[in-house]
Structures are given as C-alpha cells and as structure tokens.
N, C-alpha and C positions, 0 to 999 in steps of 0.2 A: 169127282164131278167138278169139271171149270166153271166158274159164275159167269152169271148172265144178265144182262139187262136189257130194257127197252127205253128210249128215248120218244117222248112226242113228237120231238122235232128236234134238227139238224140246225137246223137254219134262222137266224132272228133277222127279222128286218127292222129297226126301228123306226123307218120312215124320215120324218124329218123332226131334226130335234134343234132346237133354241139356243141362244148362248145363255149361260148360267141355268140351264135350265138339266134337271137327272130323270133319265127315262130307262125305266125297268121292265124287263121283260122276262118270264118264267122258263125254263124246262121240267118236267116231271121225270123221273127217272124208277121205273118200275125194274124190282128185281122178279125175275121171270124163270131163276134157278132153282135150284135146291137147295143150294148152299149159300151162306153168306156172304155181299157181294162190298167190297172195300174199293172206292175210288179214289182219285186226285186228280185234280187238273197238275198238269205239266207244261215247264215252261219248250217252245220249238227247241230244235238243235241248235247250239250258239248261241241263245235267248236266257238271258237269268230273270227275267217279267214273265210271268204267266199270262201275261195279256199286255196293249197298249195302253199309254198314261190314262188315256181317255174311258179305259170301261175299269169296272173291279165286279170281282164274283163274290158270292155269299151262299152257300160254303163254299171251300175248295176243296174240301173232302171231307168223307164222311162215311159211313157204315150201313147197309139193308138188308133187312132179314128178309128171306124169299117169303113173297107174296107182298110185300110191302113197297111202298113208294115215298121219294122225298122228291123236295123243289128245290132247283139252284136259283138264284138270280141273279140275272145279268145287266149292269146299269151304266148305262154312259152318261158320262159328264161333262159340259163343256167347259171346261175356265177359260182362262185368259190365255193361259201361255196357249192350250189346246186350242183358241178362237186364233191365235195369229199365227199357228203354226197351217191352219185349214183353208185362212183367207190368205196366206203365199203359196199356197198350194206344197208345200211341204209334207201336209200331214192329209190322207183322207179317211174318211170312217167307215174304213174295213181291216179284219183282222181273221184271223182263223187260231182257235183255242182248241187246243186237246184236251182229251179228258182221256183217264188210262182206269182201267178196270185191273184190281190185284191178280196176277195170274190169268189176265183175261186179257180183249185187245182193246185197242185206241178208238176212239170215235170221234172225228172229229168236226167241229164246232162252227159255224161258220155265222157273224156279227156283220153287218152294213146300216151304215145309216146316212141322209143325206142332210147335208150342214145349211143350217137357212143363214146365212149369210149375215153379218150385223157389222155396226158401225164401232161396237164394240170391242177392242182387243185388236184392232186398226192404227194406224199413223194417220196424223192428219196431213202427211205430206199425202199418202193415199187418198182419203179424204177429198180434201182440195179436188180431185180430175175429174170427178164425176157429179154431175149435175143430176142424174139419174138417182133414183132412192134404190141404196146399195145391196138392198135384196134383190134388184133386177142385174147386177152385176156379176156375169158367170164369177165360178173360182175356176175356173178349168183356163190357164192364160191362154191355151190357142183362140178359142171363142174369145175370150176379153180383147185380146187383138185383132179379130175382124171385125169387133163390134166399136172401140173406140181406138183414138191415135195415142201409143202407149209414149210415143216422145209431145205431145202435145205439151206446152204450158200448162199451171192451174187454171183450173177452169173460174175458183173461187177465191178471193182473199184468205177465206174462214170454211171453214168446213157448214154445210148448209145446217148439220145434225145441231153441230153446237149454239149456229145463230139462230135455229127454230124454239129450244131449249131457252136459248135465255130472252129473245120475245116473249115468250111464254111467260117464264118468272116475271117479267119487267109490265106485260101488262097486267097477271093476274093478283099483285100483292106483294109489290116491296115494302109494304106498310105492315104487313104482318106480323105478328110478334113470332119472334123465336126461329124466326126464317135462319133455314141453314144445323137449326137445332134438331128442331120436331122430327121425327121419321114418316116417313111417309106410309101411302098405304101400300103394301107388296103385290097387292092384283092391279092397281093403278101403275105402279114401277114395271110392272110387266107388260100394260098395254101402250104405255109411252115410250117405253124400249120400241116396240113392233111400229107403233105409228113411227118415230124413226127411220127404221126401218125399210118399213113398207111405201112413206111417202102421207102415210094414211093423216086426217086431221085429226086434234088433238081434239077429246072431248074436255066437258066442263071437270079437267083433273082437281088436285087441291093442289096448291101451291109448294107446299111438304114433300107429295111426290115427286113436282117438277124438278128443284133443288135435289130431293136426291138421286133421282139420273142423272145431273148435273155432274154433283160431285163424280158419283160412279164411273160416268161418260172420262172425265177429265182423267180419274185415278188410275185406267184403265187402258188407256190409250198402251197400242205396245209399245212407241219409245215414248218418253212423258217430255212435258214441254222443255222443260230445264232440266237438261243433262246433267252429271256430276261433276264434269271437268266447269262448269259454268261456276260450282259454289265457290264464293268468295276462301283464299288460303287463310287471309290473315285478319286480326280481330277486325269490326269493324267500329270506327269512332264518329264522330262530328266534322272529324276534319276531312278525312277521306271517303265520305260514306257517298259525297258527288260521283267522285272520280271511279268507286267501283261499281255505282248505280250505270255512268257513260260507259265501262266498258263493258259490263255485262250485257248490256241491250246491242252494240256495235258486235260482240261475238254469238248475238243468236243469231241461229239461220232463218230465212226470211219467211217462212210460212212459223215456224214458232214463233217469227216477234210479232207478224201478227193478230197471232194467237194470245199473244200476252199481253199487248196493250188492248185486244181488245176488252179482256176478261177484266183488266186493272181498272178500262173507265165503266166498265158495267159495275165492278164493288165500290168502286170514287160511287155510282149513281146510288147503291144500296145503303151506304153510310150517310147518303143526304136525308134517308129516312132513318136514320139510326133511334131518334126519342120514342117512333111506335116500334120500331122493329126488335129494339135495345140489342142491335149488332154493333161490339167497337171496331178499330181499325184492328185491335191487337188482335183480335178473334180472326177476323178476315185472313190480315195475314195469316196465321197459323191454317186455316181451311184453304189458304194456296201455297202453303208448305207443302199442305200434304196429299192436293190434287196434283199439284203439276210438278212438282220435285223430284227427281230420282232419288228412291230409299235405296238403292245399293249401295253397299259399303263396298270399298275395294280392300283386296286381299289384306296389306297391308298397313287398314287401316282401322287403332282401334277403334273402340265403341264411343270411348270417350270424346276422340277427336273427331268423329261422325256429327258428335252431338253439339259440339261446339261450332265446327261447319254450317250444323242445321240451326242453329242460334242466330249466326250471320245474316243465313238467309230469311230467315224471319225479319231483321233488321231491315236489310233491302228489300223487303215486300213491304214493308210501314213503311218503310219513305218514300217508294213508290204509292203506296195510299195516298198519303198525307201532303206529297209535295205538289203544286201547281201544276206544274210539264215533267216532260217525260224527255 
C-alpha cells in the first residue's frame, strides 16, 4: 500500500510583513493511509536551498503514523540584506517549496507575501528623492517611474527619516542620562520604525527608543555612510591627523558628507550636555564607528589590520568631535 497524505492547504499568503519583523504560518499534514507516511521537503531542480533566504521551515521532515497528524511551519523574515534586495526590486516574496512523500508523490507548496516597504535596509542616496513617506513608494520600478522623475536631483540634503529621528532626540532629552546606552522599549522601536515609515507622527516615545532606531536606522543603511576604501591606511598622529581629517571629507560623496557633518554637529550638540547625559567624545566616537562604518573586512585582509584601521577611524571621529570646523 503507497502512503498518503492530506494537506489543509497549498497555499500561504502571508499578507504583508514588516522589516525585521518573523511571520509564521502553519500546514497540518494528516496521514490518511494505512501505512506509515515519511516526508521531506526538497530542494527545486538546480536548487541546493530548500527555499529562499527569506522563509525557513520547521520540520523538514519527519514521520506519520496513519491516522495521525503533524504541523510544519513556514516563517519569513525580513533582514537587511532581504530588505534591500525587495526595495531594488531584485528580490520578491514568492517562492514555491516541494514537499516529497517516501514512495509517494510531490505536493507542491506555494508562499507569497507582500513587503511593506521601510526606510530601512535603503541608501540614503535613495532616501534623498523622495519627499513622499516611503511606504507610499511602489517597489515595482515601472509604477515608481510614472509616479516620480527617476533622473530628478535630490529632493533632500538628508534623508527626511533620519532628520525626523533626530529632532526627535534633540527635543525630547539630550539631557538624559545614559542617552545612547539605555535600550529602548521594542513595541516603541517598532511603532517609530512604522511612523517612519508611514509619514505617521511620533507619539510621546521615550527617548531610549528614539536613539535606538537611530542607531539601527544608521547601522542598517544598505551602503553605510563611510565606505571601506575611506578608512585611513596609515597610523594616524598629531601631525597628520589634519590632513587625513581634509581628505576624507573632500573623497565623500555628496549626499554621504552630508549625512556626516550633519550627524557630527548633532553629537558636537549631545556632548554640550555631556555632565547630565555622562556621554564622552570617546564613546560618541565609537557609536559612529559602528553606525556608519563599513565592518567589511576585504578578502585580504587580516583581522588584525582591520582592527587597527578601525582604531584610526575612531581617532578621526574624535577630532571631528572635538575640533571647531570641519
């Protein structure tokens, strides 16, 4: 006798899912045979993933004695890479997953979800063009190009996300102790993502949360503001620390410098509360090491001398603290 099974459904829709956000949805799988029914998801022909980066199952396979039933679950997730592969239209959320019955036949699977759009896992060169709150901005680029001029200039200096954000921080509590420390609340991180977003106003957040979409917002960006080729090669001292401060600012591109002096006199404004806040420059620095730096290491390069690079760059973020002009 061949095994058999029943499936509830074929078909998942998950609707519309969030960036960083995991959305799970069930199959039941009733064995409906006589005999004992052994399954596995399988990857397509030419395929070594049993599915795209964006969902994973739980099980993949597994064993039913007739009359019996188990759950798979099916979960999609948005990261970063997955958020900026969705928002160039590269990537969309659909896939079709087999599942294979031992001795038995194939059933196949079929996953959609539709991507609510975020400022998250974005460029701020993209950023910049749209005056519009970027959840109203197709991913689909035919529509995006009869909806706005794709050679137009920025629309913005700064991206509207990141200047809303730190209004935000700047009127609710530079004064606050431990600003940049504290973690926020995660249902507040989640509605100030959306207001983002959505264009929506901020409610009475805590300032905690603010700074940490901040950070998040900055760490997340898909190119980050300072490139790799930007970080200073060689040590840096007292004597030269001018001349590699001028040339790193003269080789950003124009929508990242200014992105970077603005962020630099918004932390100059954060350390003039430094006695209630007790944030140093050294600290500062290192929270824009490791918001707007690129952590990629290149192939050829060890760990060590990464680290020494990232020492540098720490140095030229304190003297950009700490010096007058820029």
């Amino acid at each position: 006798s061949l095994p058999m099974v029943s499936l509830d459904r074929i078909k998942l829709d998950f609707g519309e899912v969030r960036y960083d956000q995991r959305v799970t949805l069930p199959i039941v799988i009733t064995n409906t045979g006589k005999v004992v029914a052994q399954f596995r998801l399988v990857p397509k022909l030419d395929e070594n993933a049993l599915s795209k980066s964006w969902m994973t199952v739980s099980p993949t396979y597994g064993m039913i004695i007739p009359g019996e039933q188990t759950e798979i679950e099916f979960t999609i997730a948005i990261n970063n890479s997955t958020a900026h592969a969705l928002n160039t239209s590269k990537e969309v959320l659909e896939d079709i997953l087999i599942l294979r019955l031992e001795n038995g036949r194939d059933y196949y699977i079929s996953v959609s979800g539709k991507f609510a759009r975020s400022c998250f896992g974005m460029s701020v060169d993209e950023l910049v063009l749209y005056t519009d709150p970027i959840r109203e901005v197709p991913l689909d680029p035919i529509l995006r190009a009869e909806k706005y001029d794709l050679n137009a200039k920025a629309a913005m200096c700064v991206p509207k996300e990141l200047w809303r954000i730190i209004d935000a921080v700047y009127k609710r509590g530079l004064d606050e102790r431990d600003l940049f420390s504290t973690p926020g609340n995660p249902d507040e991180v989640y509605q100030i993502r959306e207001c983002l977003d959505t264009g929506a106003g901020f409610e009475n957040f805590s300032v905690h949360s603010m700074t940490e979409v901040l950070m998040s917002f900055l760490s997340n960006l898909s190119t980050p503001i300072v490139p790799a080729a930007l970080f200073p090669t060689l040590d840096i001292d007292a004597q030269n620390i001018q001349s590699f401060a001028r040339k790193f600012l003269e080789d950003m591109p124009p929508i990242q410098y200014n992105v970077f002096i603005y962020l630099i006199s918004f932390f100059r404004e954060v350390l003039l509360h430094r006695q209630r806040n007790r944030l140093s420059p050294a600290k500062i620095a290192r929270i824009c090491c490791t918001c707007l730096v690129s952590s990629s290491q290149g192939a050829e390069e060890s760990a060590s001398s990464l680290h020494q690079r990232k020492g540098n760059m720490q140095q030229l973020m304190l003297h950009f603290l700490e010096t007058n002009s820029i």
